[in-house]
N, C-alpha and C positions, 0 to 999 in steps of 0.2 A: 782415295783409299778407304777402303769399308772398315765400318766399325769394328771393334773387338771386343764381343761379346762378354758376358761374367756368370761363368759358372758353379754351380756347387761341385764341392769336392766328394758328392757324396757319389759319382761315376766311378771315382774308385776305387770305392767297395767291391765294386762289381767283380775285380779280380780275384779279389779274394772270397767271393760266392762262387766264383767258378770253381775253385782249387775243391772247395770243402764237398761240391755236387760230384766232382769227377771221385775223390775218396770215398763216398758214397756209392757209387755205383762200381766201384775195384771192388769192393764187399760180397761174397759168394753168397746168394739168398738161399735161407737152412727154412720158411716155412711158409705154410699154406696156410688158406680157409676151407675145410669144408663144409660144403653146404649140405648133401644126402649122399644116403648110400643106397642101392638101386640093388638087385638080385637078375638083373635082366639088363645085358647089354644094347637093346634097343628101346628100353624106356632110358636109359642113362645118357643114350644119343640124341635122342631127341629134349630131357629137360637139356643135355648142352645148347643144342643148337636155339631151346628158347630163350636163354640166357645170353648168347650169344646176341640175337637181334634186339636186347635191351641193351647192348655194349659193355657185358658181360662177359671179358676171354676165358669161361669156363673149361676144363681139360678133364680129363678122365683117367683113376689108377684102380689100376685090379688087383683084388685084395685075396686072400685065402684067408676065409676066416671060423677054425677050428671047429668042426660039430655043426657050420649054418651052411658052408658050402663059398662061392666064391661070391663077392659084392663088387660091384664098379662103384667105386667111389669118387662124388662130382669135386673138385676142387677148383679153386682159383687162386693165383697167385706164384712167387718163389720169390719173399720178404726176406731184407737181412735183417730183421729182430721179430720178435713176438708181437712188441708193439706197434708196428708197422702194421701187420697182418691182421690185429686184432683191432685197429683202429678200420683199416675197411670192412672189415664182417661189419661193423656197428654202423659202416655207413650205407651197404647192402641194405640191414635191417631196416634201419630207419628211414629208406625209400621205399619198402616195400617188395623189394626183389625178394627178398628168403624170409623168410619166419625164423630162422637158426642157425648158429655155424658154431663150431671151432675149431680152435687152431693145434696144427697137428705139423711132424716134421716136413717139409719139400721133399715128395719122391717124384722120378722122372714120369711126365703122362704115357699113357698108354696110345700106341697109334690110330688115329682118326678111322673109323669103321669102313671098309672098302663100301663105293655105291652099289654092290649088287647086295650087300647085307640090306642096304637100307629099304631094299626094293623089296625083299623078302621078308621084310616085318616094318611096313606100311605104320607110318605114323602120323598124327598129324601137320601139316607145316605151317608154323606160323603165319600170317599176313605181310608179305613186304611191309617193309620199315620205310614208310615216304619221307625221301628228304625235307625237310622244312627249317624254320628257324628253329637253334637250342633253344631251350628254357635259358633264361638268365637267372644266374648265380649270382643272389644280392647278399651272400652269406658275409661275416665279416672278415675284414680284408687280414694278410696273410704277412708276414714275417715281420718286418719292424713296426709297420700296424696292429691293429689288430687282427691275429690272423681266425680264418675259418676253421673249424673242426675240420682236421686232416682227411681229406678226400685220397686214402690210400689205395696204392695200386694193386692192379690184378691181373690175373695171365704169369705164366712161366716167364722166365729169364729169355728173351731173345737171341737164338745161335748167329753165330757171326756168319754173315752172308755178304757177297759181292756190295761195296754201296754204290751208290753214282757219283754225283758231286764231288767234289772237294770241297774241309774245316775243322777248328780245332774246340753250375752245382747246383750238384741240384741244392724242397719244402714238406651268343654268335648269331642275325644283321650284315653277314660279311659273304664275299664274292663264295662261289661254291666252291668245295674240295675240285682236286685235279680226281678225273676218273678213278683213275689206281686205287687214290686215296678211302677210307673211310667214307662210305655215306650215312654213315648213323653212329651214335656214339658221341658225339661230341657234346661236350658242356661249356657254355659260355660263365669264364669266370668274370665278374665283376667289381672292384675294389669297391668298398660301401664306402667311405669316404671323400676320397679322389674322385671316384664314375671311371677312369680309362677300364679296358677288359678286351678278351678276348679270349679263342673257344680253344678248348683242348680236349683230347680225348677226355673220355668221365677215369679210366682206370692210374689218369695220373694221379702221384703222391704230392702232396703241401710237404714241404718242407721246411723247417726253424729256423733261425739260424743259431748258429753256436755259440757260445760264451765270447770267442777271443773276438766276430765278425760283428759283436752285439758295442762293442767300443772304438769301433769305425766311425765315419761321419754317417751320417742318418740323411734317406732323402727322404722326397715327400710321402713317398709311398713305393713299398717291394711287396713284389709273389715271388714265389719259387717253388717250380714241382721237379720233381723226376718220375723218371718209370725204367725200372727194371729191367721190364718185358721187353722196352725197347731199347733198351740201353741209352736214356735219352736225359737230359734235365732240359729248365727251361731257366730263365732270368729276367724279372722286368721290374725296369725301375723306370718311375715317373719322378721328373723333379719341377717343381714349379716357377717358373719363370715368365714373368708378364712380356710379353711381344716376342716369344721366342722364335716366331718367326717373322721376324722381321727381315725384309729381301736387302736390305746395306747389310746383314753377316754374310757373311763367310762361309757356303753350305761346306765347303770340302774342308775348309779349317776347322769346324765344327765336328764334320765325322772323322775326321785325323786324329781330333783331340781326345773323343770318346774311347777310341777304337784301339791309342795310347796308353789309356788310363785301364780297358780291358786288359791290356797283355804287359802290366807293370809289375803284376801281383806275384809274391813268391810261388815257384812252382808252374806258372804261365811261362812258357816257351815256344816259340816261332808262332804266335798270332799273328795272321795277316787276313785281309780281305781278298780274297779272288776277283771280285768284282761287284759294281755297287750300282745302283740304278737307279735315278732319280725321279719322282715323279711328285705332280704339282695335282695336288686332290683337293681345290677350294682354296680356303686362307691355310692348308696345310702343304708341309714340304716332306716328302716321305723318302729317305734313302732307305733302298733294297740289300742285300748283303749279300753273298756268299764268301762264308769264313773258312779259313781251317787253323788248327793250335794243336799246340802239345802241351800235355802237365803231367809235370812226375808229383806222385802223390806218396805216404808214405806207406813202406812195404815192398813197394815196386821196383823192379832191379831198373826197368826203363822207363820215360815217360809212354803216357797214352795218346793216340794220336786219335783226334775229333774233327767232325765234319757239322759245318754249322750255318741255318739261316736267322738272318737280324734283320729289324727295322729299326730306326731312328727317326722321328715324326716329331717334325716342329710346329709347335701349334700358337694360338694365341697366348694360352694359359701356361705354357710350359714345354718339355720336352720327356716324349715318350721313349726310351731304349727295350726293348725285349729281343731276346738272342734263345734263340734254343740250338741244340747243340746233340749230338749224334755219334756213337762210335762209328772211325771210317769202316768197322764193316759188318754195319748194321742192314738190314736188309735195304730194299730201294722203298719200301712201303712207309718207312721211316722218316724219310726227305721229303717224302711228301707230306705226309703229316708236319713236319718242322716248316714246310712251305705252307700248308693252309693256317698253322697258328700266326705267322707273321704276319698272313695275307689279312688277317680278320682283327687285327690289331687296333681298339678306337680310342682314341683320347679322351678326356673330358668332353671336349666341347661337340 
């Protein structure tokens, strides 16, 4: 009979991170960043599109503006708070993407310029963006650690589109995206502490945790982001456990028991796994996920239905969980995104 392992209790919390990202994301985003305002709709398409290739979802609203004539004005973002919005301007700034921003109400963009304008007012076009490896983000670590200055998100609110998959809270080294996906944009986040990480778009949010989430049990180390634009949060918690994988446990009693403690939390409703996939990566044991759940949050006459990929990697040092997680009808360019941050998932060691 194989051993039976001994875990921290701090798995979960996780539930109740999940409840607090999905209230989060039921929040209608009311504001922007803008960055310039432009007198010429084809200078205004083209700084998007070079904003764009830094992984920048920059969007464009046309303004009338009294005595000067009309303005295309560059925006990014649809933040449910001010602070939200104004924490990414500051992190724009301080990479060097803009010289200046602020924050002003969310109005809808204006439609993407048809290609034969583009063709009639010739501009320059950036250089393809060559995939390569992210920069690694050694910033400090995030939610019950010390978390990093909010890497807040950008791009409009995401329209609900057909998803693929089926699954059910919100704050890269690794195999390449799926085609569809992102080939640029991504930031490899790092815990400064711990060392686990993995890559995410740049335009996702850090997210805190709350008052009532902060007198939970505590693991070794949590992130947590969300993104608006994609309607998406993410969840990773590392807990540290000497020989966590060790081959006498129990891989399926192990992911039963996480996967339990996920869909315990008030407000969690029909978490299940679709299906899980094992694979043996060195002294590491990685189970794959396809999730889906439901959480009624408060406001909501119904719960929200979510589509989600996870990993769970047992390592020497301990065990790795990250879940990120997706409205079911979020576009498909979102699955894949939630697939390559799982896929690029490293533990300590």
């Amino acid at each position: 009979m194989k051993n039976k392992p001994t875990f921290s209790t701090a798995f979960i919390a996780c539930s109740l991170t999940l409840v607090l990202a999905v209230n989060a994301l039921a929040q209608a985003g009311r504001f922007a960043v803008q960055l310039e305002a432009l007198p010429s709709r084809a200078e205004a398409d083209a700084k998007v599109n070079q904003l764009k290739t830094q992984g920048v979802q920059a969007y464009i609203v046309k303004s009338l503006v009294p005595g000067k004539g009309v303005f295309f004005r560059i925006r990014v973002g649809n933040f449910t708070s001010r602070d939200m919005a104004n924490r990414y301007g500051q992190q724009l700034k301080t990479q060097g993407t803009v010289s200046d921003f602020f924050i002003t109400a969310y109005e809808a963009p204006e439609p993407e310029a048809p290609a034969n304008v583009a063709k009639a007012n010739p501009t320059p076009t950036p250089a393809p963006v060559k995939q390569q490896t992210a920069p690694i983000n050694t910033g400090q670590p995030v939610a019950t650690v010390k978390g990093p200055s909010n890497a807040a998100n950008s791009t409009p609110l995401a329209t609900n589109k057909p998803a693929v998959n089926a699954l059910a809270t919100p704050s890269t080294t690794a195999p390449a995206p799926n085609k569809a996906a992102l080939v640029a944009g991504y930031t490899r986040y790092q815990d400064a502490e711990s060392g686990y990480s993995f890559e995410l778009p740049q335009y996702w949010v850090v997210v805190q945790p709350g008052a009532s989430e902060s007198a939970t049990p505590k693991p070794t180390a949590r992130a947590m982001f969300q993104s608006n634009e994609d309607a998406a949060f993410l969840n990773a918690i590392w807990n540290k456990l000497d020989k966590a994988n060790n081959p006498d446990h129990d891989n399926d009693m192990i992911v039963d028991l996480i996967l339990k403690s996920m869909g315990s939390g008030n407000g969690t409703q029909n978490m299940q796994a679709l299906s899980r996939r094992i694979v043996t990566d060195g002294a590491m044991i990685k189970t794959f996920l396809d999730l889906k759940a439901a959480f009624q949050v408060p406001n909501q006459p119904a719960p929200l239905d979510f589509l989600g990929k996870g990993v769970i990697i047992r390592a020497s040092k301990g065990i790795l969980l990250l879940v990120a997680f997706y409205s079911k009808d979020a576009p498909q360019t979102v699955a894949l995104v939630a697939e390559h941050i799982v896929q690029t998932a490293r533990t300590p060691e």
